[in-house]
PDB file of N, CA, C and O in Angstrom, chain B, residues numbered from 101:
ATOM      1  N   UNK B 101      80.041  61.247  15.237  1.00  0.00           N
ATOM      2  CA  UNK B 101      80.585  60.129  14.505  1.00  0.00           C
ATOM      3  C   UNK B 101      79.593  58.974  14.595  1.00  0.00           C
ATOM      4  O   UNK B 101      79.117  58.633  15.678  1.00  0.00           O
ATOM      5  N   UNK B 102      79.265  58.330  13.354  1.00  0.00           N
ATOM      6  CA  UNK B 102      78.282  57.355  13.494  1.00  0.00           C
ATOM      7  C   UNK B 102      78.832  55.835  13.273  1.00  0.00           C
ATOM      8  O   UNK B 102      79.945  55.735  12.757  1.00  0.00           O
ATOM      9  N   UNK B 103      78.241  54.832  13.571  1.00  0.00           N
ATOM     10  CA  UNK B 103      78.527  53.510  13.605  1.00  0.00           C
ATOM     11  C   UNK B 103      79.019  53.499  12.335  1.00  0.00           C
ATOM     12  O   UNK B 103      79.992  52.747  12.290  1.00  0.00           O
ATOM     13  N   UNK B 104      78.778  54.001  11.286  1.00  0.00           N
ATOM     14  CA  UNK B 104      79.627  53.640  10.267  1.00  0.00           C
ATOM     15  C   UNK B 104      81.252  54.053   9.605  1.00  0.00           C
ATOM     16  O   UNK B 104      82.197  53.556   8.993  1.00  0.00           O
ATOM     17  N   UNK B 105      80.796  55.284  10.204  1.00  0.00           N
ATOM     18  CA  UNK B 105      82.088  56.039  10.481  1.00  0.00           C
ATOM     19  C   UNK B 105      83.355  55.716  10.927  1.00  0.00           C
ATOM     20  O   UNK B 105      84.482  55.936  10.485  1.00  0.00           O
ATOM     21  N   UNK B 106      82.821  55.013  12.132  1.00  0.00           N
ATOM     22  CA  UNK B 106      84.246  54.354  12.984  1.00  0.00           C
ATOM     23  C   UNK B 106      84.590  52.714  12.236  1.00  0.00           C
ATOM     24  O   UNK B 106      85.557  52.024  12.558  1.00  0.00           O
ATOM     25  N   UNK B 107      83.504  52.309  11.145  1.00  0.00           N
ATOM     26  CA  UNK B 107      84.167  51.161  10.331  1.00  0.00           C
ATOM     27  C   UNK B 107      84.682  51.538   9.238  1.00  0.00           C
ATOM     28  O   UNK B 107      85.209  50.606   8.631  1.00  0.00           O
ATOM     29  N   UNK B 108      84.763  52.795   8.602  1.00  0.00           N
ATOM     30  CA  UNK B 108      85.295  53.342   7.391  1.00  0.00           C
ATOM     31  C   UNK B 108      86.662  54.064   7.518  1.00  0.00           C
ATOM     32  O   UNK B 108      87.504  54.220   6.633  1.00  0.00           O
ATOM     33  N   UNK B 109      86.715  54.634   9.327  1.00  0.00           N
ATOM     34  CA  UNK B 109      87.991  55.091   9.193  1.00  0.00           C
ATOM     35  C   UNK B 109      88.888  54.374  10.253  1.00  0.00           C
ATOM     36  O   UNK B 109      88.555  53.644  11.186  1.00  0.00           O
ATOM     37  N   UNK B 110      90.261  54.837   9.795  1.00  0.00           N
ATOM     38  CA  UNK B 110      91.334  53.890  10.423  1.00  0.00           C
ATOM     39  C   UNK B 110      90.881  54.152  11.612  1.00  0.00           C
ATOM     40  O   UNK B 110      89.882  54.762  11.995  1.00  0.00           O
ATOM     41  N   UNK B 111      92.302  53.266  12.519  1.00  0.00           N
ATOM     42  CA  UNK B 111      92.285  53.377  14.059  1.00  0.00           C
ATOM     43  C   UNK B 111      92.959  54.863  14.128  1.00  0.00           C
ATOM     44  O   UNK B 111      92.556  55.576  15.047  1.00  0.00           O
ATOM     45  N   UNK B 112      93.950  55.403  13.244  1.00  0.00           N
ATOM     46  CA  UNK B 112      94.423  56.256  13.748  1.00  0.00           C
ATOM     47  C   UNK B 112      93.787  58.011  13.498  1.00  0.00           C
ATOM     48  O   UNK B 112      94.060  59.097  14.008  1.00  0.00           O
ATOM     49  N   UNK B 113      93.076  57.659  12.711  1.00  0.00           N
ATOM     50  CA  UNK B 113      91.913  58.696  12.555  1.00  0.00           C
ATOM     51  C   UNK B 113      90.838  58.812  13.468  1.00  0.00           C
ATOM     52  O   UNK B 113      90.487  59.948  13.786  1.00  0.00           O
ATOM     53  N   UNK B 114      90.374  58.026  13.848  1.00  0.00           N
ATOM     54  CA  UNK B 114      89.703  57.785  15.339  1.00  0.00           C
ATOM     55  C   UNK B 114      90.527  58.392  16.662  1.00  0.00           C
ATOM     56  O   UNK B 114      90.114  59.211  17.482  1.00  0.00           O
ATOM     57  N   UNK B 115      91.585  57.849  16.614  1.00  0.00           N
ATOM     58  CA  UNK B 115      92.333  58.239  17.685  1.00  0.00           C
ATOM     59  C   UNK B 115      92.503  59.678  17.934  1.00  0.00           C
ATOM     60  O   UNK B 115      92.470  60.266  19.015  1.00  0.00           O
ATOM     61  N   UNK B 116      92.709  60.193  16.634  1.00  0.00           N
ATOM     62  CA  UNK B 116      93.215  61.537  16.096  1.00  0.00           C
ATOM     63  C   UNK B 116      91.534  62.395  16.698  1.00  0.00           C
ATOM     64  O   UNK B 116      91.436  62.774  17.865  1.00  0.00           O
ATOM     65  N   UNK B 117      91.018  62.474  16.246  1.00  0.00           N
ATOM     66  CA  UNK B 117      89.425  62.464  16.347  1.00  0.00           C
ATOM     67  C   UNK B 117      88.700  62.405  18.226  1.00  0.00           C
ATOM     68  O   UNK B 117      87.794  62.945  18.859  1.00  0.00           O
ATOM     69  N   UNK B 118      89.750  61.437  18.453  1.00  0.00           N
ATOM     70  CA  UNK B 118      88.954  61.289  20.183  1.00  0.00           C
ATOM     71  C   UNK B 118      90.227  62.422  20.910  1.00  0.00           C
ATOM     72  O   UNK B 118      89.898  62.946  21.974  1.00  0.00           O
ATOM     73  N   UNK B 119      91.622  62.771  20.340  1.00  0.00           N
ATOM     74  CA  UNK B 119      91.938  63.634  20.805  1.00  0.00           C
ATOM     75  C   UNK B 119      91.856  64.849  20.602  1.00  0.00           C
ATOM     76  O   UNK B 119      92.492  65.690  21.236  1.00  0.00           O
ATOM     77  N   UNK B 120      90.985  65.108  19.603  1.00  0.00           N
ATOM     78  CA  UNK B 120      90.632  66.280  19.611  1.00  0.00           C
ATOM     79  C   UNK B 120      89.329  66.775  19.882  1.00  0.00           C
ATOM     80  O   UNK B 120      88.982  67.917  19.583  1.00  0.00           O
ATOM     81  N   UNK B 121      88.498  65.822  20.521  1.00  0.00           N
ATOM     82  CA  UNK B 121      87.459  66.094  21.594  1.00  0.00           C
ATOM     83  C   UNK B 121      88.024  66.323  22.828  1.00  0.00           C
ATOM     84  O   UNK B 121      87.564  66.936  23.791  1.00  0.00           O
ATOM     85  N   UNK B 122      89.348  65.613  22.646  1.00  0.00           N
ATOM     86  CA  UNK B 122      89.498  65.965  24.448  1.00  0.00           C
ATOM     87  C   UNK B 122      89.991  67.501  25.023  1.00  0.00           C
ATOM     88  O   UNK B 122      89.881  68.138  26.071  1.00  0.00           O
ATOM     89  N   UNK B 123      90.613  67.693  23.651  1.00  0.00           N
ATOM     90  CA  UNK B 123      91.339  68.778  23.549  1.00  0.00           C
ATOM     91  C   UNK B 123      90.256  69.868  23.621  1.00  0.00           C
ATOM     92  O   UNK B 123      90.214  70.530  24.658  1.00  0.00           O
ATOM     93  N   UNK B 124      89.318  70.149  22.579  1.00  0.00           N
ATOM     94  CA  UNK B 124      88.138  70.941  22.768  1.00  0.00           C
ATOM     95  C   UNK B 124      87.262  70.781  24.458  1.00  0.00           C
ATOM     96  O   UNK B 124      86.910  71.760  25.115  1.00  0.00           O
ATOM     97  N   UNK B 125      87.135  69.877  24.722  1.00  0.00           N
ATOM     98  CA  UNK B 125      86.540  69.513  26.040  1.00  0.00           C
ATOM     99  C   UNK B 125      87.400  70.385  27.166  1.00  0.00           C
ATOM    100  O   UNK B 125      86.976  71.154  28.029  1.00  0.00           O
ATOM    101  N   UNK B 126      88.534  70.055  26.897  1.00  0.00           N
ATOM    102  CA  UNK B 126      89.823  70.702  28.058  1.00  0.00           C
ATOM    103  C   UNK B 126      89.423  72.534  27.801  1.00  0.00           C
ATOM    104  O   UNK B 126      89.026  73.327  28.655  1.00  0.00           O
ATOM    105  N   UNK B 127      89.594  72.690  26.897  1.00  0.00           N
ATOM    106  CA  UNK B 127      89.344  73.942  26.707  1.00  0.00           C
ATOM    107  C   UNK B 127      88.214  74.926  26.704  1.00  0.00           C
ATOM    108  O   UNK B 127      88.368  76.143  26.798  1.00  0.00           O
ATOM    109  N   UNK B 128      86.995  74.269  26.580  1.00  0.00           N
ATOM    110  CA  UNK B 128      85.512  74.473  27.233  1.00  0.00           C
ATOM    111  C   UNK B 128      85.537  74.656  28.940  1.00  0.00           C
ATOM    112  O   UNK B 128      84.824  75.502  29.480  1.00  0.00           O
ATOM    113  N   UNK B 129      86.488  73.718  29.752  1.00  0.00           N
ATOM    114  CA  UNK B 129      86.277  73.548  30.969  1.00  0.00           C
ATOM    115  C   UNK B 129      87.036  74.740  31.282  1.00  0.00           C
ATOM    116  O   UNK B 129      86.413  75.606  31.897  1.00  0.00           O
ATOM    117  N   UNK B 130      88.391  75.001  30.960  1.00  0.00           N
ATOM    118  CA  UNK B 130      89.005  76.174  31.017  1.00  0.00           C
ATOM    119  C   UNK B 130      88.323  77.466  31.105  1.00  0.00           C
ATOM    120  O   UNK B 130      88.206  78.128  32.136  1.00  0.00           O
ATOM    121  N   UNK B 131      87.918  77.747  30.043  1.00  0.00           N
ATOM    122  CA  UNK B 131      86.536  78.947  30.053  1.00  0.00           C
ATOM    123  C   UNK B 131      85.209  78.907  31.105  1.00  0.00           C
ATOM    124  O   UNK B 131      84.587  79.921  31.423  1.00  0.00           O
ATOM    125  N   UNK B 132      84.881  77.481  31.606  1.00  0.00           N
ATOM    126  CA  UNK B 132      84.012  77.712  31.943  1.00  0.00           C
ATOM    127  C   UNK B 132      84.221  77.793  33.641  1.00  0.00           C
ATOM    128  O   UNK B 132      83.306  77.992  34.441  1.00  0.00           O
ATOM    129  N   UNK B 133      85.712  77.581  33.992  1.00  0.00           N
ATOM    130  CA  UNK B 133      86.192  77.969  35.200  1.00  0.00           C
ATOM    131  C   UNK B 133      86.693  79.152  35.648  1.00  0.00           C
ATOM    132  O   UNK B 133      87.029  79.638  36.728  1.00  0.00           O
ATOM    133  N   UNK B 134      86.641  79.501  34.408  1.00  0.00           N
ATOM    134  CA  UNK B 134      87.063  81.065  34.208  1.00  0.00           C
ATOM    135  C   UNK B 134      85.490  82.130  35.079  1.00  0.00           C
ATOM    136  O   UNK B 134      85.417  83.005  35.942  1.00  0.00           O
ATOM    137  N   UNK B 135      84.699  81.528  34.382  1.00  0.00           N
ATOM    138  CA  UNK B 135      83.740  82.160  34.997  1.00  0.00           C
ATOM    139  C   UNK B 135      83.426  81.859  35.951  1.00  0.00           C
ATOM    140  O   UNK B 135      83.022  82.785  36.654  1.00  0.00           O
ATOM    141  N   UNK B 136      83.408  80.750  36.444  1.00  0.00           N
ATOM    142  CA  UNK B 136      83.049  80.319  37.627  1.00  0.00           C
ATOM    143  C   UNK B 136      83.829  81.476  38.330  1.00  0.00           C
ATOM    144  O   UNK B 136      83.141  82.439  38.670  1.00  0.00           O
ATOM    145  N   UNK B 137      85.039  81.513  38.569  1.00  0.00           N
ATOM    146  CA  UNK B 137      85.721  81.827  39.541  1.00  0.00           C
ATOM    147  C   UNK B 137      85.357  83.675  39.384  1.00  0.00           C
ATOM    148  O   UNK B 137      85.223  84.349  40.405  1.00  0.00           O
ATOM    149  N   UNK B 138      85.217  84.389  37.780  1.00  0.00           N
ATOM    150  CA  UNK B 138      84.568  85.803  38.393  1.00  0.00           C
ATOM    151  C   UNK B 138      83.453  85.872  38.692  1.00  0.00           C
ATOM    152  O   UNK B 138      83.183  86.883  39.340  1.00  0.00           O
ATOM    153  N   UNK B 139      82.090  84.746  38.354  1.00  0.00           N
ATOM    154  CA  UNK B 139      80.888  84.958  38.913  1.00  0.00           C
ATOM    155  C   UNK B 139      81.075  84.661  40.493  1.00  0.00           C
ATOM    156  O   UNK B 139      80.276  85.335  41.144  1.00  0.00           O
ATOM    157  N   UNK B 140      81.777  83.968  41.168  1.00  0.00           N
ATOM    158  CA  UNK B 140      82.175  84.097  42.551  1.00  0.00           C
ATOM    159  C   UNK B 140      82.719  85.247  43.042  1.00  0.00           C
ATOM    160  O   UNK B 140      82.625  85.744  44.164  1.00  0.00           O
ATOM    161  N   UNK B 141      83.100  85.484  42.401  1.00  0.00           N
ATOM    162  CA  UNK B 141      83.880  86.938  43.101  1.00  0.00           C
ATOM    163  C   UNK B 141      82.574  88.333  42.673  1.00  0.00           C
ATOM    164  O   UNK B 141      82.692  89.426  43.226  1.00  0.00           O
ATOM    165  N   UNK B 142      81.939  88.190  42.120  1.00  0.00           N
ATOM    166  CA  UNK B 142      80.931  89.103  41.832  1.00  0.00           C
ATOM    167  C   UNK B 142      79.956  88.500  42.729  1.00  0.00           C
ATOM    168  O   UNK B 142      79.371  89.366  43.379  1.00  0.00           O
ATOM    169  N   UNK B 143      79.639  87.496  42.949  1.00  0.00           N
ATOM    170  CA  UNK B 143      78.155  87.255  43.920  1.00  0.00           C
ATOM    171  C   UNK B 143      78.973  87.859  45.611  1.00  0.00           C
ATOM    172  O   UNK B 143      78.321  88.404  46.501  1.00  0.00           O
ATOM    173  N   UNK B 144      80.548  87.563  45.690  1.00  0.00           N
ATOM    174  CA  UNK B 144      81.159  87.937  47.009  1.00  0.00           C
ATOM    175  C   UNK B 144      80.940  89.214  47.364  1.00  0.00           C
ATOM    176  O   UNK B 144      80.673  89.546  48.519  1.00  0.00           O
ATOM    177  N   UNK B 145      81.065  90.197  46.158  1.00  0.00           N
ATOM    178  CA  UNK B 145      81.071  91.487  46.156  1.00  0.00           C
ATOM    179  C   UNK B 145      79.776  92.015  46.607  1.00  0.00           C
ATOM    180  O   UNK B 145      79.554  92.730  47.585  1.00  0.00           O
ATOM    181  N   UNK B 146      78.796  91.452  45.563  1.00  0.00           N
ATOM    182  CA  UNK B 146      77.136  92.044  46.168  1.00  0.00           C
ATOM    183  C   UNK B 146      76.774  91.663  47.538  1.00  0.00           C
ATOM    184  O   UNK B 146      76.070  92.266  48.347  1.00  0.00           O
ATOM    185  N   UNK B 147      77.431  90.475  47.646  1.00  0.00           N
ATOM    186  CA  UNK B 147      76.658  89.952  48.691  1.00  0.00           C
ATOM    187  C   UNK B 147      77.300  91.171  50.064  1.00  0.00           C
ATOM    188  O   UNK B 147      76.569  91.710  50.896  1.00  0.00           O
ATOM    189  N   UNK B 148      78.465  91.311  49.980  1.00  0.00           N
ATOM    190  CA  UNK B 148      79.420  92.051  50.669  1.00  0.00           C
ATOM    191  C   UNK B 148      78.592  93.678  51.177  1.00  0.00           C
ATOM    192  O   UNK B 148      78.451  94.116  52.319  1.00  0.00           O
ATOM    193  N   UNK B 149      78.003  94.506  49.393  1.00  0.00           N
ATOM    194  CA  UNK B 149      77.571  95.530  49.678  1.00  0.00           C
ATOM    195  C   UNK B 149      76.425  95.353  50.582  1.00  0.00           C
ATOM    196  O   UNK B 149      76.388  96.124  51.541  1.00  0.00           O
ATOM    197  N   UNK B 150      75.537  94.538  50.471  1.00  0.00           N
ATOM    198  CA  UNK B 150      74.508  94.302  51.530  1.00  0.00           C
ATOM    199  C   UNK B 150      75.111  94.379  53.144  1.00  0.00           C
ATOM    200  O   UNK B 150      74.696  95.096  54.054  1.00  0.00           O
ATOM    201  N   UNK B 151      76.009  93.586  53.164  1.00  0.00           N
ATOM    202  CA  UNK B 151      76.491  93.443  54.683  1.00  0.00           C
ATOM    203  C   UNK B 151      77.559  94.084  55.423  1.00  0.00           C
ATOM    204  O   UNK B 151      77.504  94.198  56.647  1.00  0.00           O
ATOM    205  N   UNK B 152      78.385  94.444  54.828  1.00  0.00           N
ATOM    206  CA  UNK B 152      79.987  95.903  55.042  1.00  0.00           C
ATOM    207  C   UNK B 152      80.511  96.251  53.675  1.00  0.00           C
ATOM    208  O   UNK B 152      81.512  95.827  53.097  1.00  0.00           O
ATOM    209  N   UNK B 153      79.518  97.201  53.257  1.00  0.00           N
ATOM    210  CA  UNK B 153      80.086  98.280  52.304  1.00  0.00           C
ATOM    211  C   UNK B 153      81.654  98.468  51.935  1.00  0.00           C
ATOM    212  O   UNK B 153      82.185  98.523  50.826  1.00  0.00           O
ATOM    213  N   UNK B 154      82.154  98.538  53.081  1.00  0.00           N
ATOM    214  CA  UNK B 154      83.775  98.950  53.284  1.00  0.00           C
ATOM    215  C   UNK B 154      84.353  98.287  52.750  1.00  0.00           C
ATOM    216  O   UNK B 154      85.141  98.574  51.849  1.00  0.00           O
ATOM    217  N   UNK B 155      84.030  96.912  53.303  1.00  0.00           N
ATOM    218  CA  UNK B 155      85.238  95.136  52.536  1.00  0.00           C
ATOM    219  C   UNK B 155      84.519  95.144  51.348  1.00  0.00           C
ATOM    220  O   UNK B 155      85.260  94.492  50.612  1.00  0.00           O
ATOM    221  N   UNK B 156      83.271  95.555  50.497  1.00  0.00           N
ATOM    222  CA  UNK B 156      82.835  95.580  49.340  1.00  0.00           C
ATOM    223  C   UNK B 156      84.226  96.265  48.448  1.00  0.00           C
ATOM    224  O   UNK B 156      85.072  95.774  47.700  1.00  0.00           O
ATOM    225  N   UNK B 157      83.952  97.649  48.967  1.00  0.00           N
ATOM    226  CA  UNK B 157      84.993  98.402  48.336  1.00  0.00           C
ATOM    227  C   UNK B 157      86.641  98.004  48.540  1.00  0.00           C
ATOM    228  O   UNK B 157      87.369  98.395  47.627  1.00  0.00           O
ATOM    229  N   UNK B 158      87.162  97.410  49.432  1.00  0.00           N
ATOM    230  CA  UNK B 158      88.619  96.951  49.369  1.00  0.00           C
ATOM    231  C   UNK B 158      88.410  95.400  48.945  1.00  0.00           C
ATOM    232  O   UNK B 158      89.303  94.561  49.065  1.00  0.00           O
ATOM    233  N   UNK B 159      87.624  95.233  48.635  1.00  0.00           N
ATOM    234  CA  UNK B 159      87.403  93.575  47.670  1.00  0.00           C
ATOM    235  C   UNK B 159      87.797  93.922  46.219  1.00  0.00           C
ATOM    236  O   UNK B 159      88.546  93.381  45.406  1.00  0.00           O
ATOM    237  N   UNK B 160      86.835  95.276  46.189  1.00  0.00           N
ATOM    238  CA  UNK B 160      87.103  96.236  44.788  1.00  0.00           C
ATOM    239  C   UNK B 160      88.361  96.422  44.465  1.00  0.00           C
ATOM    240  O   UNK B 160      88.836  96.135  43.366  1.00  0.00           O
ATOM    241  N   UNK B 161      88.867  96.828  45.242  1.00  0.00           N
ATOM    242  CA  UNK B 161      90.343  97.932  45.301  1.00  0.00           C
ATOM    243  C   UNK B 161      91.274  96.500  44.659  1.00  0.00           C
ATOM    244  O   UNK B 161      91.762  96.387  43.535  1.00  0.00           O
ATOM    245  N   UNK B 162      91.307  95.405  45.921  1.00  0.00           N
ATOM    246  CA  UNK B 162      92.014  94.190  45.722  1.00  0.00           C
ATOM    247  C   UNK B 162      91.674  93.963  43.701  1.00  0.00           C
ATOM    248  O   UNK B 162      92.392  94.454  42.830  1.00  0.00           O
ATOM    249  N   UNK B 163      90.523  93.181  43.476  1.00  0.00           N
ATOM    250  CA  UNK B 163      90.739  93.179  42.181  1.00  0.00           C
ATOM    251  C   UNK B 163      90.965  94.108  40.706  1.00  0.00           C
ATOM    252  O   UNK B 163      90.878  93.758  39.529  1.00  0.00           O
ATOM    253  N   UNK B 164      91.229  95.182  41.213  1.00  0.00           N
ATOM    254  CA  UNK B 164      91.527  96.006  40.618  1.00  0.00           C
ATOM    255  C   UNK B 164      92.985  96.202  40.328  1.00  0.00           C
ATOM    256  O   UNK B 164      93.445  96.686  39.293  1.00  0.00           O
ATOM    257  N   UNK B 165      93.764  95.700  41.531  1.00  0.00           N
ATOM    258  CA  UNK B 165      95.261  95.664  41.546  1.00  0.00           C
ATOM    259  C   UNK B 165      95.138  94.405  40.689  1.00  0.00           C
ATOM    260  O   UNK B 165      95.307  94.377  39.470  1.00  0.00           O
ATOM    261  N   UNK B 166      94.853  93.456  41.399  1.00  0.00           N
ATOM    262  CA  UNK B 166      95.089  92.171  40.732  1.00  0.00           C
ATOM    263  C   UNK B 166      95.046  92.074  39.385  1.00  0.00           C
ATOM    264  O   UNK B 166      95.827  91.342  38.776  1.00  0.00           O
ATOM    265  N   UNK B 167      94.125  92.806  38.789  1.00  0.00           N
ATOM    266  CA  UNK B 167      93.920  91.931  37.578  1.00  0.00           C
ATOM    267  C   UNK B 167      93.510  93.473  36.374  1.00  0.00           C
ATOM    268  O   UNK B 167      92.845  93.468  35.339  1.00  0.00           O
ATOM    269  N   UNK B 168      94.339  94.813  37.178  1.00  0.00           N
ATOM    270  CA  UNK B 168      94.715  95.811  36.154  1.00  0.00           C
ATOM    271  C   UNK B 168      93.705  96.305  35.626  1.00  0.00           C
ATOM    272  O   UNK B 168      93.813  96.504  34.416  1.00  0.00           O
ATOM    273  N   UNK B 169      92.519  96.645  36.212  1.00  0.00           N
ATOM    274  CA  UNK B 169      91.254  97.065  35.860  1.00  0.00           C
ATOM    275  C   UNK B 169      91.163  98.774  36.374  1.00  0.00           C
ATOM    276  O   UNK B 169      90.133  99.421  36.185  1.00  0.00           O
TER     277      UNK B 169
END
């Protein structure tokens, strides 16, 4: 939106406009916590096979129940 933009349109088109950045924003962060939280659980896992194989595999087992894989 450019300086002229916000003098051509109402307040409530603006408004309309900044909530639906927020809305897109909210929903970017959503996704991008999404990954966060399986790239954590995948670096837990490797890191795991390096050091007890065993809790690798019942880390496995666990998200497998969990999340129907």
């Amino acid at each position: 939106m450019s300086f002229h933009d916000t003098n051509t349109r109402t307040n409530q088109e603006v408004i309309e406009w900044i909530l639906q950045k927020i809305n897109e924003i909210e929903r970017m962060k959503d996704e991008y916590d999404h990954m966060l939280v399986t790239l954590n659980w995948m670096l837990t896992y490797r890191k795991l096979l390096n050091e007890d194989p065993q809790q690798a595999e019942a880390l496995m087992a666990e998200l497998r129940l969990r999340f129907n894989i």
